[in-house]
VOSE-959351 format. One record per residue (C-alpha): residue number from 1; residue in one letter; x, y, z. Coordinates in pm, 1 decimal. Layout:
N
<pt><pos>NUM</pos><code>a</code><X>X</X><Y>Y</Y><Z>Z</Z></pt>
...
This chain:
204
<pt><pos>1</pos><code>x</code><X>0.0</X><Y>0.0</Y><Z>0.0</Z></pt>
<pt><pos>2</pos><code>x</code><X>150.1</X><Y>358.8</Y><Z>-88.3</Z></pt>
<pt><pos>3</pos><code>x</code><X>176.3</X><Y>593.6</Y><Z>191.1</Z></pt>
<pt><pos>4</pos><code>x</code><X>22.3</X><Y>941.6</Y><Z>80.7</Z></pt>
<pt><pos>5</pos><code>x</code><X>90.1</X><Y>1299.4</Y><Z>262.8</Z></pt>
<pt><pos>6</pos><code>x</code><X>309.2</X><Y>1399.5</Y><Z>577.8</Z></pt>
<pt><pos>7</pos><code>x</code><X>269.5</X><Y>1320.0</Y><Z>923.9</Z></pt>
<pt><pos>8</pos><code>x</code><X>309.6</X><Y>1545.7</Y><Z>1185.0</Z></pt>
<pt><pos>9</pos><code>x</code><X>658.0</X><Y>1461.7</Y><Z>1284.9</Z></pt>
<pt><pos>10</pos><code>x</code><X>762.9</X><Y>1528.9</Y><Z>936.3</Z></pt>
<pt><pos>11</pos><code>x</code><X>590.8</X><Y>1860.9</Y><Z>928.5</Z></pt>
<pt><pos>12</pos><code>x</code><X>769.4</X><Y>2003.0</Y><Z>1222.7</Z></pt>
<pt><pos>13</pos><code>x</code><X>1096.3</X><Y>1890.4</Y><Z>1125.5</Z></pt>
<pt><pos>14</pos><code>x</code><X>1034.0</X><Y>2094.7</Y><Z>774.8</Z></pt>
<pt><pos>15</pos><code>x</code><X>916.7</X><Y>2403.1</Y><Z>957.9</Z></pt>
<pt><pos>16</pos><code>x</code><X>1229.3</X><Y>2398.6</Y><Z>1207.4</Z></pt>
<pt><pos>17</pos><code>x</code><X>1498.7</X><Y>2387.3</Y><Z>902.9</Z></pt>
<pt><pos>18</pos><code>x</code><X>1293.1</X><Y>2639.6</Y><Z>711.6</Z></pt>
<pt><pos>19</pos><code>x</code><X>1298.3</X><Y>2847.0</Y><Z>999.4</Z></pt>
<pt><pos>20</pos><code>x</code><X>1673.0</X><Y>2803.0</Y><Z>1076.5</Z></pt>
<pt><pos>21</pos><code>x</code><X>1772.3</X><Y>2840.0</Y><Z>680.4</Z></pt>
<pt><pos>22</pos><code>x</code><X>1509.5</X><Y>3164.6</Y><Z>674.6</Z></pt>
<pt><pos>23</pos><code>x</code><X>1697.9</X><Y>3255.7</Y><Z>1006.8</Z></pt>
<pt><pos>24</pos><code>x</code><X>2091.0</X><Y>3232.6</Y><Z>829.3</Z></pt>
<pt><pos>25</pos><code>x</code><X>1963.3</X><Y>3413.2</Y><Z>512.8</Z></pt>
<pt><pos>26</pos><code>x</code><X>1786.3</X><Y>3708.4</Y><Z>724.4</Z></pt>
<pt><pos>27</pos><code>x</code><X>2124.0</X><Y>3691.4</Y><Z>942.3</Z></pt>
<pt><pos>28</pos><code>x</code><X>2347.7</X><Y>3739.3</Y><Z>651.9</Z></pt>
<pt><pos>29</pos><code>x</code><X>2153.0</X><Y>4004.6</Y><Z>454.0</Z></pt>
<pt><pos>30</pos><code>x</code><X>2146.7</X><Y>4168.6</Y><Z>771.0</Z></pt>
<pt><pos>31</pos><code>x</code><X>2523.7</X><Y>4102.7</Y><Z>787.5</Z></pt>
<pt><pos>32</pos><code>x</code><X>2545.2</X><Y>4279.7</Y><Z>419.6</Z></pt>
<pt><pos>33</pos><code>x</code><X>2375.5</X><Y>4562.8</Y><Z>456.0</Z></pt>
<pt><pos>34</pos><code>x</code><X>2470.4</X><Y>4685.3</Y><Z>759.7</Z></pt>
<pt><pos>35</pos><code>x</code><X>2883.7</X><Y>4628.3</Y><Z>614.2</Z></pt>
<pt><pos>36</pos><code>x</code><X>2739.6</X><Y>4804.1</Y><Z>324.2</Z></pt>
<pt><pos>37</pos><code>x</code><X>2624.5</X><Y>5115.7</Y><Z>463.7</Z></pt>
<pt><pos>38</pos><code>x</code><X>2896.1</X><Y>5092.0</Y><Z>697.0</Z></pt>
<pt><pos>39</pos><code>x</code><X>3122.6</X><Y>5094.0</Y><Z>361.5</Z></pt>
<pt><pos>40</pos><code>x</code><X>2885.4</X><Y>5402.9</Y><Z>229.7</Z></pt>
<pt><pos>41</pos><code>x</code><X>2931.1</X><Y>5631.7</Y><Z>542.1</Z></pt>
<pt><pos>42</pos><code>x</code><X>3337.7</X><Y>5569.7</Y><Z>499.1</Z></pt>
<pt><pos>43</pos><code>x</code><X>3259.1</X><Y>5677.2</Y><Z>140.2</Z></pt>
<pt><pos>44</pos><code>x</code><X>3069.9</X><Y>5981.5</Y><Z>231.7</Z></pt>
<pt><pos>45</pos><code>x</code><X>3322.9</X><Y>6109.1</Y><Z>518.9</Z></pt>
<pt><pos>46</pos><code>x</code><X>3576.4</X><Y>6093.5</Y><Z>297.9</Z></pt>
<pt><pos>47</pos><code>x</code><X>3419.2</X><Y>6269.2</Y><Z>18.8</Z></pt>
<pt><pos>48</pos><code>x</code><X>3320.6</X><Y>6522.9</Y><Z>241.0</Z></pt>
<pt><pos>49</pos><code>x</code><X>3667.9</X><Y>6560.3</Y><Z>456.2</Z></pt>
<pt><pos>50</pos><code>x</code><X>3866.2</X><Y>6576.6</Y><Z>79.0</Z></pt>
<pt><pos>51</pos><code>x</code><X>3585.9</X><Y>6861.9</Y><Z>-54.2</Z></pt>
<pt><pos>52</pos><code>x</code><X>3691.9</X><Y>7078.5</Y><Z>322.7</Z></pt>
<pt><pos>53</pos><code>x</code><X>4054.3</X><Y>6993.1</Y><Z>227.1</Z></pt>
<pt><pos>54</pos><code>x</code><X>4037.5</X><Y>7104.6</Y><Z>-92.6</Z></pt>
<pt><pos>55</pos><code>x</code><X>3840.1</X><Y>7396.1</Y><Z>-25.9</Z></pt>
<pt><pos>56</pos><code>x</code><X>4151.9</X><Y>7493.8</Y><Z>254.5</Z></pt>
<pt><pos>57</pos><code>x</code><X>4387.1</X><Y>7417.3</Y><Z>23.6</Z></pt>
<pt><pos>58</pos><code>x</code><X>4336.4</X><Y>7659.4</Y><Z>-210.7</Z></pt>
<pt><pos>59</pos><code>x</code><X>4307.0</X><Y>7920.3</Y><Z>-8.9</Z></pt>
<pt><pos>60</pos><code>x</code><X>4619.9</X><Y>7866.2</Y><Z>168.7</Z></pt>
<pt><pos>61</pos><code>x</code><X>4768.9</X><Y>7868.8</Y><Z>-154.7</Z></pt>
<pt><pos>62</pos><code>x</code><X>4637.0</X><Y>8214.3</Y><Z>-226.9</Z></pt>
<pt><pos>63</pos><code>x</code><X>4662.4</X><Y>8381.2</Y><Z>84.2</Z></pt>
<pt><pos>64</pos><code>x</code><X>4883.2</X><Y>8628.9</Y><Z>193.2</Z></pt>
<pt><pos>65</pos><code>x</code><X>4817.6</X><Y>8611.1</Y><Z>549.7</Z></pt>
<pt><pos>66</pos><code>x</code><X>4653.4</X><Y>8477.3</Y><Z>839.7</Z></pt>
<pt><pos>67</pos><code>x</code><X>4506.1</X><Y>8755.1</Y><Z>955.2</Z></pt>
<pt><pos>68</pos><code>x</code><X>4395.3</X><Y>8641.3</Y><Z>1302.2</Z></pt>
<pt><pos>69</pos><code>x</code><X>4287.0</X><Y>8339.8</Y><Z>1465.3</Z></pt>
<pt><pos>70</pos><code>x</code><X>4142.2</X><Y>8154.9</Y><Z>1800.9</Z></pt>
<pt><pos>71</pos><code>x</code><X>4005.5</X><Y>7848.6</Y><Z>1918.5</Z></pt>
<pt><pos>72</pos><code>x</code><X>3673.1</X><Y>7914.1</Y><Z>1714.0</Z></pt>
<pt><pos>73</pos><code>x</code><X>3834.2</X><Y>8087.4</Y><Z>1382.2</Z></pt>
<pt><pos>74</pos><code>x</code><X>4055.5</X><Y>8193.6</Y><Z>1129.6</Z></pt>
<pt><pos>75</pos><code>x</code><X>4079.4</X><Y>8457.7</Y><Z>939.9</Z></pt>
<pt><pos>76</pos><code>x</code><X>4281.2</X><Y>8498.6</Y><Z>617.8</Z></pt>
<pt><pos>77</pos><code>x</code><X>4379.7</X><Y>8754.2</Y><Z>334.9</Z></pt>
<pt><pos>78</pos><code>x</code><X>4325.0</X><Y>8640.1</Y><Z>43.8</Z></pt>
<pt><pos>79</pos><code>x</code><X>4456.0</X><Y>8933.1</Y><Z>-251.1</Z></pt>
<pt><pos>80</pos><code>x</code><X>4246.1</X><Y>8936.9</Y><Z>-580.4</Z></pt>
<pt><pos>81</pos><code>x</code><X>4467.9</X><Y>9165.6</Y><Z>-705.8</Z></pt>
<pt><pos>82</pos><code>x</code><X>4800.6</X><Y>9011.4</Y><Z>-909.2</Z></pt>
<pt><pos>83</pos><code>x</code><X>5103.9</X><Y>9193.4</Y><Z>-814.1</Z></pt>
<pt><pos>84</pos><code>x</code><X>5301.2</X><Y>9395.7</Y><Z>-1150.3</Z></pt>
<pt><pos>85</pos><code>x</code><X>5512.7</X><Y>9587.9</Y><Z>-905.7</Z></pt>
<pt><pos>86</pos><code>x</code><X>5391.5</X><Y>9937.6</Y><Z>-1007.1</Z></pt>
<pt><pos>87</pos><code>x</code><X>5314.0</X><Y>10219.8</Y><Z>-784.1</Z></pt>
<pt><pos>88</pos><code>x</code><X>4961.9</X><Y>10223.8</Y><Z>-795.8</Z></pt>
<pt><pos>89</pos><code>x</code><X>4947.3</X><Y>9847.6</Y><Z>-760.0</Z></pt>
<pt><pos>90</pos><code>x</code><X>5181.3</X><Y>9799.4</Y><Z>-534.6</Z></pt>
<pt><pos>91</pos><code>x</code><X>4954.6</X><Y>10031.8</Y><Z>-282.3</Z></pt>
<pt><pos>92</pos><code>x</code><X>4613.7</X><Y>9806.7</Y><Z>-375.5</Z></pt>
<pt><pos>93</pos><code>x</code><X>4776.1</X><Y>9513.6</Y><Z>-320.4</Z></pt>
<pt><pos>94</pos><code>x</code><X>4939.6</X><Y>9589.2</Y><Z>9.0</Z></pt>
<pt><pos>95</pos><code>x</code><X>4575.4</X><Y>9715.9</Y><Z>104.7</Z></pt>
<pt><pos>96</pos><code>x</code><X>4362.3</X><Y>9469.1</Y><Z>275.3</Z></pt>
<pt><pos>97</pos><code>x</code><X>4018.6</X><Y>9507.0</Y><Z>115.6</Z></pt>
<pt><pos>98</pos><code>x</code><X>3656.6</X><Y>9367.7</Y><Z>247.7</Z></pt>
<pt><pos>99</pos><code>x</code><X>3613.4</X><Y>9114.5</Y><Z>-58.9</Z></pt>
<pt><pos>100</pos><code>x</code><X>3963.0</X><Y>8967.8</Y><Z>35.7</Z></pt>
<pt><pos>101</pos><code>x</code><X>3841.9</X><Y>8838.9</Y><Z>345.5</Z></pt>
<pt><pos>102</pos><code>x</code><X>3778.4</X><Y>8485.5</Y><Z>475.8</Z></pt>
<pt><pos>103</pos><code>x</code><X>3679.1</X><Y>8338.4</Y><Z>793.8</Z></pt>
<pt><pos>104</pos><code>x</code><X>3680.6</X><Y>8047.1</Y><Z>839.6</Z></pt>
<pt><pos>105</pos><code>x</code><X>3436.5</X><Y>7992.6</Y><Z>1191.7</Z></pt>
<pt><pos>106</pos><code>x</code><X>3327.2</X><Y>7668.9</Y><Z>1374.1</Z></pt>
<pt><pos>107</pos><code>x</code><X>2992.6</X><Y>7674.8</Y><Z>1488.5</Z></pt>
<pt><pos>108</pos><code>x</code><X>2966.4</X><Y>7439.5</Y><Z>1848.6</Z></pt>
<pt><pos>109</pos><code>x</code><X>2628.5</X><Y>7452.4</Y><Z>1792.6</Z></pt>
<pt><pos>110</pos><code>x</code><X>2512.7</X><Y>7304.1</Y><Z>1463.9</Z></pt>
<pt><pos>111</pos><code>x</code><X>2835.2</X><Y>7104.3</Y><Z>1481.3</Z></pt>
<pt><pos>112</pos><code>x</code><X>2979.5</X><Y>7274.0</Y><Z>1120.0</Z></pt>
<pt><pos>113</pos><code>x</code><X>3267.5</X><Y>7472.7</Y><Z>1001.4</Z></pt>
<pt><pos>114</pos><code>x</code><X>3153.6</X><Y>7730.3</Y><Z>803.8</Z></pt>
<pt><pos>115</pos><code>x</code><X>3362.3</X><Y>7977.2</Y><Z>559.9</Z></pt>
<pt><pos>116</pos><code>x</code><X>3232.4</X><Y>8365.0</Y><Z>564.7</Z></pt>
<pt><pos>117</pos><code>x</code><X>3297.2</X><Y>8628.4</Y><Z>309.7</Z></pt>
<pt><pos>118</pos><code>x</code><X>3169.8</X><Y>8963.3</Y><Z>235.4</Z></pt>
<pt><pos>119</pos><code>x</code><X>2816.6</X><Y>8941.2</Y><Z>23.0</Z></pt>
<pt><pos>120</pos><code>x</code><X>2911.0</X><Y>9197.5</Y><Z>-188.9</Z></pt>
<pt><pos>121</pos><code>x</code><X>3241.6</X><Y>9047.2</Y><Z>-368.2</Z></pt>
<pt><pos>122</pos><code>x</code><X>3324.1</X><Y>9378.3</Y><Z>-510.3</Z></pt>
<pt><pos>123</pos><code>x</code><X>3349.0</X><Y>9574.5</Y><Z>-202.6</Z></pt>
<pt><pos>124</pos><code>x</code><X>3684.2</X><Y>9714.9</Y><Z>-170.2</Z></pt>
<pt><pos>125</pos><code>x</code><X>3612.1</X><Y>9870.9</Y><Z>196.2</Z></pt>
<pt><pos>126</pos><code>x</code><X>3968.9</X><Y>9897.7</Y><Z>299.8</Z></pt>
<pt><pos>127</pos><code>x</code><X>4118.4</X><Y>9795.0</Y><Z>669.1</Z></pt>
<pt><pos>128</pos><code>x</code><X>4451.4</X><Y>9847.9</Y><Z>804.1</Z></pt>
<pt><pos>129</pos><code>x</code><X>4643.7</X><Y>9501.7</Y><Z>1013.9</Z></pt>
<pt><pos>130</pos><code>x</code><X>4569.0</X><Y>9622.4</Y><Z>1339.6</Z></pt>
<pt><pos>131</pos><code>x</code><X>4179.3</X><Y>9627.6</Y><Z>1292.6</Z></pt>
<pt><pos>132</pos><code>x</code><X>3946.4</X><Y>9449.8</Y><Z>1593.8</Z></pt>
<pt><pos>133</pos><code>x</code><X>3883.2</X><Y>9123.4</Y><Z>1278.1</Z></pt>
<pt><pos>134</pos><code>x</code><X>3631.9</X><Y>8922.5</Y><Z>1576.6</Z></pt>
<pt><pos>135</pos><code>x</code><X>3468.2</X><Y>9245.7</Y><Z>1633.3</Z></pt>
<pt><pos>136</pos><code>x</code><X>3453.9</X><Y>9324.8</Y><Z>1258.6</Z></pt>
<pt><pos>137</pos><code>x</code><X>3291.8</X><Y>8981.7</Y><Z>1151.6</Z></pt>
<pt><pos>138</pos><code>x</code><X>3028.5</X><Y>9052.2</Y><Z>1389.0</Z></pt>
<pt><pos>139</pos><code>x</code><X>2951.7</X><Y>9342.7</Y><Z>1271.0</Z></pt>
<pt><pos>140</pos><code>x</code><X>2948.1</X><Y>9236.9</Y><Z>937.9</Z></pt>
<pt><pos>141</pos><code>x</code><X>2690.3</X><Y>8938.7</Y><Z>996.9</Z></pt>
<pt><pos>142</pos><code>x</code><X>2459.9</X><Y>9171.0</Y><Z>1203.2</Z></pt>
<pt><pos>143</pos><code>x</code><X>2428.9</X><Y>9375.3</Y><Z>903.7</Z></pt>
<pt><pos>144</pos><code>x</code><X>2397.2</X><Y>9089.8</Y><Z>671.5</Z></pt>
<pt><pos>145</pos><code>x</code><X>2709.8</X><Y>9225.9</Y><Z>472.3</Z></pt>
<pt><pos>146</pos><code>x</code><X>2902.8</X><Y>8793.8</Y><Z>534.9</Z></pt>
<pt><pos>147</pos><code>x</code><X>2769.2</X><Y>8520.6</Y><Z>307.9</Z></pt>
<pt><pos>148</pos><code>x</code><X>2798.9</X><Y>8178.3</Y><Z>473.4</Z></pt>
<pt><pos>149</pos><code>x</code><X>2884.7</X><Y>7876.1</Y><Z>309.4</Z></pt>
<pt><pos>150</pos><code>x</code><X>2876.3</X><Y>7546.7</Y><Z>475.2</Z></pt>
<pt><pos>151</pos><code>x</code><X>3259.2</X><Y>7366.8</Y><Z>476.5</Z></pt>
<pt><pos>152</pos><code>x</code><X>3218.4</X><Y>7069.6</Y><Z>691.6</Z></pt>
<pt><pos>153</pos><code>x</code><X>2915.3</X><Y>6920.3</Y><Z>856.8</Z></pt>
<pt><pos>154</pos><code>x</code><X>2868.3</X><Y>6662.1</Y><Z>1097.5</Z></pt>
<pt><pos>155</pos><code>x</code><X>3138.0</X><Y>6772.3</Y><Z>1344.1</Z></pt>
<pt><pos>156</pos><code>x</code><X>3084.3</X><Y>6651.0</Y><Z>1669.1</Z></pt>
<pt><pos>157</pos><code>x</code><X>3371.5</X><Y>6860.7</Y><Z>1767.8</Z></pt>
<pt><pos>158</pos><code>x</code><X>3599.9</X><Y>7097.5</Y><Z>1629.2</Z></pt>
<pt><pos>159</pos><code>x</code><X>3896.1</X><Y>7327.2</Y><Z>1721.2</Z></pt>
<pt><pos>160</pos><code>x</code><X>4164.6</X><Y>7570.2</Y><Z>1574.5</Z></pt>
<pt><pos>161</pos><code>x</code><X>4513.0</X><Y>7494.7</Y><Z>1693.0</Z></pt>
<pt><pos>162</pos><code>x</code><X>4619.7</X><Y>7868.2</Y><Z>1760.4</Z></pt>
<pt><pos>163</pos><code>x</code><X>5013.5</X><Y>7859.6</Y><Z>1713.7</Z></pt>
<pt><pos>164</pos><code>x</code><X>5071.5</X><Y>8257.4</Y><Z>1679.9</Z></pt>
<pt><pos>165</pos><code>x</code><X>4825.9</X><Y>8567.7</Y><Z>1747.4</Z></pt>
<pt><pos>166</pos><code>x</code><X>5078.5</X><Y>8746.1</Y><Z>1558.0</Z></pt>
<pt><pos>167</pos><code>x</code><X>4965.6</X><Y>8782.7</Y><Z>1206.0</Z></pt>
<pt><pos>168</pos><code>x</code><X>5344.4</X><Y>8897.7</Y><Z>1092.8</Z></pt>
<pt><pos>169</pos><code>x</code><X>5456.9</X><Y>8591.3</Y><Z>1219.4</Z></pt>
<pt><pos>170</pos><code>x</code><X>5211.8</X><Y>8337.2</Y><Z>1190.6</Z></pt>
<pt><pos>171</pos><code>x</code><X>5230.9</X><Y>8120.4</Y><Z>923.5</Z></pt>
<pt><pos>172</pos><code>x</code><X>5046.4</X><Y>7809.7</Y><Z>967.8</Z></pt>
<pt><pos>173</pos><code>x</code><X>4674.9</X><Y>7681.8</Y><Z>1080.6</Z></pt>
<pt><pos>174</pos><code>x</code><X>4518.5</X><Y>7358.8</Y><Z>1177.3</Z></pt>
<pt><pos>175</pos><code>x</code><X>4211.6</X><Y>7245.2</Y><Z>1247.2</Z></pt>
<pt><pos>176</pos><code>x</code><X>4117.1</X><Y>6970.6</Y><Z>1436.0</Z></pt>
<pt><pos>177</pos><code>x</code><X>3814.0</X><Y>6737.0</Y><Z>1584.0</Z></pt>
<pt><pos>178</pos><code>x</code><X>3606.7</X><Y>6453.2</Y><Z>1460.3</Z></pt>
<pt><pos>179</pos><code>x</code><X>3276.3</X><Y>6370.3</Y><Z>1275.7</Z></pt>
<pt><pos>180</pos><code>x</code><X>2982.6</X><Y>6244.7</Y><Z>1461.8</Z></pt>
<pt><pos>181</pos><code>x</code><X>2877.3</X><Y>5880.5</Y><Z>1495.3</Z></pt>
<pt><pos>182</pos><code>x</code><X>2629.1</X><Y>5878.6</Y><Z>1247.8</Z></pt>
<pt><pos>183</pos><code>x</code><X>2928.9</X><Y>5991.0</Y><Z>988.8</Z></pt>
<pt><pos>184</pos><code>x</code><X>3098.6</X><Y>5732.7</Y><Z>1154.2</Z></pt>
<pt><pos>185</pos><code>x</code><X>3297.6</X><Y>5965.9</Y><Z>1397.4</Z></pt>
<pt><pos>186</pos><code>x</code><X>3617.0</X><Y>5981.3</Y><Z>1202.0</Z></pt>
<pt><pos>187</pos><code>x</code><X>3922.7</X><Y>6219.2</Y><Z>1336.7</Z></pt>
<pt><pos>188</pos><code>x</code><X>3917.6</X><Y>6536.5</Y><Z>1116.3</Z></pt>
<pt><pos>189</pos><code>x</code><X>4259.2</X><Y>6701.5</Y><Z>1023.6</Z></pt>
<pt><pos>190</pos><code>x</code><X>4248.9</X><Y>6985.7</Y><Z>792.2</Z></pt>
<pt><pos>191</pos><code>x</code><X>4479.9</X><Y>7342.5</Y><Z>727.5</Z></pt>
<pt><pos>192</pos><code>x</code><X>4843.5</X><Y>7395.5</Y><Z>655.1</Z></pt>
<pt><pos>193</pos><code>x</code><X>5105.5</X><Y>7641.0</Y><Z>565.2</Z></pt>
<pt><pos>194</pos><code>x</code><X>5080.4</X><Y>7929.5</Y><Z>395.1</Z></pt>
<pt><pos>195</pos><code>x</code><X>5306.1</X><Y>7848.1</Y><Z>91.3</Z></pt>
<pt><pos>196</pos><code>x</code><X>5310.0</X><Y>8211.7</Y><Z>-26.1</Z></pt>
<pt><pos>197</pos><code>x</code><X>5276.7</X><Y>8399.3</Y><Z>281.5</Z></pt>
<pt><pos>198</pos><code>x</code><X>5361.7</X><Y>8813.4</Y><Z>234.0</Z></pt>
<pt><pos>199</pos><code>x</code><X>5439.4</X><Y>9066.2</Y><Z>513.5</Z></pt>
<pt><pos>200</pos><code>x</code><X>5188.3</X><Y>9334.9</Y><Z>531.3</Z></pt>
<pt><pos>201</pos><code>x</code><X>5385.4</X><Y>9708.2</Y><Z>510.7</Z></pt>
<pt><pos>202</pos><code>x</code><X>5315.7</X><Y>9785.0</Y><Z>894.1</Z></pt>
<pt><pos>203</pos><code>x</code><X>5469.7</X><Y>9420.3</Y><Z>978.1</Z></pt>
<pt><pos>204</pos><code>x</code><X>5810.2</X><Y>9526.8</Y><Z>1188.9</Z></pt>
């Protein structure tokens, strides 16, 4: 006689290796994904810590000097002016102007590192090295003269090494902290030397 169907033994042994298979499977898609968007977040810091370099890196390149700095920000002078050694020249260029100016400013706060410059990119207000440059950006932002563009975001903390307050001596700045968790709370080391640092006239 030919046996027909399942018994109940049978049955339960089925369901417990489906359930175990359907248990390794979930287990190692789970496995995947979560290396996968751990492999995405690396991506994405590092996309966004080599756009902040870069972004530092130019200016660095182009700036004169670093006009002051603290724990919280930097300031530099960037000349759009090219330097053909003539008299009237030679006066613009050793003038610091408003649309040459750069701060670079970490915000505690919202946890990013923000770069402010003047709105109006053809201002040529002009200030002399010795001006009050914290008291000045403040200024500037309550009168909604400073643009803001966001550098770096994510920062669960972030600091400016301050080496020199001397901006005829200074020639270097770092800055330093670390992305939150959720960006997979990498260090963060950006800055550098000024390649092409210039003395201002009124430099000793």
């Amino acid at each position: 006689m030919s046996r027909r169907g399942f018994t109940l033994i049978e049955l339960c042994i089925a369901v417990v290796i489906t359930v175990i298979a359907a248990g390794a499977v979930a287990g190692t898609l789970r496995a995947v994904t979560e290396a996968m968007q751990e492999q995405d977040r690396v991506a994405d810091a590092s996309a966004r810590l080599a756009r902040a370099d870069a972004r530092m890196a130019d200016h660095l390149e182009r700036a004169r000097l670093i006009l002051h700095q603290d724990a919280d920000e930097v300031l530099l002078w960037l000349p759009t002016e090219p330097f053909d050694s003539s008299a009237t020249n030679t006066s613009e260029y050793d003038t610091i102007h408003l649309n040459e100016l750069a701060w670079y400013v970490m915000d505690s706060e919202a946890g990013t590192l923000m770069l402010r410059c003047a709105s109006n990119r053809s201002s040529r207000t002009n200030y002399s090295l010795s001006t009050d440059w914290d008291a000045l950006r403040t200024t500037l932002q309550v009168q909604s003269q400073l643009t803001s563009t966001t550098v770096l975001e994510g920062l669960a903390q972030g600091v400016f090494e301050v080496e020199d307050a001397d901006a005829c001596s200074v020639r270097r700045f770092t800055f330093t902290g670390a992305l939150d968790e959720e960006r997979g709370g990498f260090e963060v080391r950006l800055g550098g030397r000024l390649p092409n640092g210039q003395r201002h006239p009124d430099c000793p």
